[in-house]
C-alpha positions in Angstrom: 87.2 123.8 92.2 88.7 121.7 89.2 89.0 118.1 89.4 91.3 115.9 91.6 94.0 114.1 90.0 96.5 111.4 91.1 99.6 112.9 93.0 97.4 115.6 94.5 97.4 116.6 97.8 94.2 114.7 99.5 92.3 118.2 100.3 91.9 118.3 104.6 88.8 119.2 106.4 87.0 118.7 109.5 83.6 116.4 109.7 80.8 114.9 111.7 81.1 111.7 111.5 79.2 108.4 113.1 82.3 108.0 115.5 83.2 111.7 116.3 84.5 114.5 114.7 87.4 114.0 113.2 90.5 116.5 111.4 91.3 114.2 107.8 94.7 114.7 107.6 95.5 114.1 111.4 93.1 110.9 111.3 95.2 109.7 108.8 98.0 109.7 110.5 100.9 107.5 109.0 98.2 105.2 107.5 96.9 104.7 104.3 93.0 105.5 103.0 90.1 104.6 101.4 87.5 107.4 101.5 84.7 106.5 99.0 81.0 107.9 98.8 77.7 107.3 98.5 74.6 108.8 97.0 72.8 108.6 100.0 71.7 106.9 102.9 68.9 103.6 102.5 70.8 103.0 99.2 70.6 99.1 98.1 73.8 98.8 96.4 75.6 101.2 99.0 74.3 98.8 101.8 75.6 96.2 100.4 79.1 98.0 100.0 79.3 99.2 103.3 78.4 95.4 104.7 81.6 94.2 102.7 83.7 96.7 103.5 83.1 96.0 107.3 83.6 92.4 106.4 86.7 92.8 104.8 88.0 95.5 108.0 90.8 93.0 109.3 92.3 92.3 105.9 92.7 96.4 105.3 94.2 96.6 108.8 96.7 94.0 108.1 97.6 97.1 105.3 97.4 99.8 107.6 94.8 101.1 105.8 91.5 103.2 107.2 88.0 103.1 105.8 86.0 105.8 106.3 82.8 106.5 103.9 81.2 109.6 103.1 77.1 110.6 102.3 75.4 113.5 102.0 73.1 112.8 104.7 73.2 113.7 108.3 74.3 111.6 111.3 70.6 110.4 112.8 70.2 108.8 108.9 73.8 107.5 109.2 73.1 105.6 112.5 69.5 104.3 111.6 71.1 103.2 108.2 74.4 101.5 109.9 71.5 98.9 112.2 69.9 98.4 108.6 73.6 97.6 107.1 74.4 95.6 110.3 70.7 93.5 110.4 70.9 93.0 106.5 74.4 92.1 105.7 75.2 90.4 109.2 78.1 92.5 110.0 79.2 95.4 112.2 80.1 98.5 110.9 82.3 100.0 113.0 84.7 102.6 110.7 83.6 106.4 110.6 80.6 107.9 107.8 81.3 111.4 107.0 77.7 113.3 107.5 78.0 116.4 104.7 74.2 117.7 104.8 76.0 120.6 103.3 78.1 118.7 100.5 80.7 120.5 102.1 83.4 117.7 101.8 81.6 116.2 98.6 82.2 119.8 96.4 86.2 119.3 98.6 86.3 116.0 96.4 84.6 116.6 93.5 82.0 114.4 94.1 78.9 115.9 92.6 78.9 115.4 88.9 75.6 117.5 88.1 74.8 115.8 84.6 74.0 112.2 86.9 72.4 114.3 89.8 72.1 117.5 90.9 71.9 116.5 94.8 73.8 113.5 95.2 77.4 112.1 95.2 78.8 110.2 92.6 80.1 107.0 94.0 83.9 107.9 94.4 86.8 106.2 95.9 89.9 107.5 96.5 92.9 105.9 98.4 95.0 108.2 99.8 99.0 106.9 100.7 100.5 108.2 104.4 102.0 111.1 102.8 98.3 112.5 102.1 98.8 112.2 98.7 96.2 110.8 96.3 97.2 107.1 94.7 93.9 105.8 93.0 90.4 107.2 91.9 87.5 105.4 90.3 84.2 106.6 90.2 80.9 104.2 90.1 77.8 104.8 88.4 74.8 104.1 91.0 73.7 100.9 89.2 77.1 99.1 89.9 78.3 97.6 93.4 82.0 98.3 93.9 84.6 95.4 93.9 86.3 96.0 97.3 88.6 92.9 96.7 89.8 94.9 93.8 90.5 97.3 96.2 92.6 95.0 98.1 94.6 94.2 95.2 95.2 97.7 94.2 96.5 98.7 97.6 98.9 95.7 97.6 100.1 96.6 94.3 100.6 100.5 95.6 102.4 99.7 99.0 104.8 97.4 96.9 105.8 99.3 94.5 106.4 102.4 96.9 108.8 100.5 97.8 110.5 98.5 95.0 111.7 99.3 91.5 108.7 97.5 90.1 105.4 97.8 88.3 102.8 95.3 88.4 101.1 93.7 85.0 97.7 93.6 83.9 95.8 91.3 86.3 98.2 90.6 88.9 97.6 89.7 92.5 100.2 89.4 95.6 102.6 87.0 94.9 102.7 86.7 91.6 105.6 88.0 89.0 106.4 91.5 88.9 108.3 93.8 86.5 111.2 95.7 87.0 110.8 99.3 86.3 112.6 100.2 82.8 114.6 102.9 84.9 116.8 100.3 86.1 119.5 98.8 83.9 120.1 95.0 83.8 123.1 95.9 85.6 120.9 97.6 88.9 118.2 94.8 88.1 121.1 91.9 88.9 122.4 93.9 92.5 118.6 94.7 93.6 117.1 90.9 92.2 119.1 88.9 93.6 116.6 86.0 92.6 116.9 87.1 88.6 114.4 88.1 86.4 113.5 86.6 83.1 114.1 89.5 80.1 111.0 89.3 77.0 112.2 92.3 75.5 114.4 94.8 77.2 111.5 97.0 78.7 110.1 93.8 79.9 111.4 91.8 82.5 109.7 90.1 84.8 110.6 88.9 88.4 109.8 87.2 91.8 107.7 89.5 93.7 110.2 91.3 96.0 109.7 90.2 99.9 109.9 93.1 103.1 
């Protein structure tokens, strides 16, 4: 299939997975996602990813957001690996792995790149917004540990902008300034800022992060 790309619909399927099977789009639900892969099971950088992600469960909640992981190995490997996970990175992983023994879900997503391996994902995320549409992908090489954090701060940048006329600058985190989309004139910035904005140029204008 060719490539995924941002705005795409998030491809369904059913899967095996460490706490049942499970239809994608109807876990989903009105929620937002973060699917991401690993190589395979017994992985040290992937254990070490899965023990953060569990750590960092409550603060995804609080963002109605799911984490479910994927590997290419089967559910007996996904268990014995989840007590390694939960022994080594004093945690408790308790969101859903995907087993695909078949790469089933990982040729769905793209996931093997055959010039970095022949058999095993590529270490993908993808977070998918309530509408099932596609929002975000990076892809890992194997020798680098995901920044879930980051995650967390691209998530918090998505959900406000869904619903503001804003954009967020290069290194910004919640709270800080925003910018008002150029779409809006300074006109429309005034009546939906009521708190102003500060213009550097007239494609740039920054304000107070817009509050729910």
């Amino acid at each position: 299939m060719s490539s995924l790309r941002l705005g795409d619909e998030a491809p369904d399927f059913t899967a095996s997975t460490t706490l049942g099977e499970i239809q994608f789009h109807k876990w989903i639900g009105d929620d937002w996602v973060i699917l991401f892969s690993h190589p395979a099971d017994y992985t040290p950088v992937c254990t070490t990813e899965l023990g953060a992600a569990s750590k960092l469960k409550i603060e995804f909640e609080n963002r109605k957001v799911k984490i479910i992981a994927i590997s290419v190995d089967d559910l007996e490997h996904h268990l014995g690996w989840i007590n390694d996970i939960n022994e080594t990175q004093n945690t408790v992983v308790d969101f859903p792995i995907i087993a695909d023994p078949e790469k089933k879900v990982s040729a769905l997503y793209d996931m093997i790149h055959p010039n970095a391996s022949l058999t095993h994902t590529v270490r993908s995320v993808f977070i998918i917004g309530p509408d099932k549409k596609i929002k975000l992908i990076i892809t890992y090489p194997a020798s680098t540990g995901r920044n879930f954090n980051e995650l967390l701060r691209v998530i918090d940048s998505l959900q406000l902008t869904a619903q503001y006329n804003v954009v967020t600058p290069a290194n910004w985190k919640n709270g800080d300034d925003c910018i008002i989309s150029p779409v809006l004139s300074n006109e429309e910035a005034n009546e939906k800022f009521p708190k102003g904005f500060k213009e550097i140029k007239p494609y740039l204008r920054f304000t107070a992060q817009p509050e729910g």
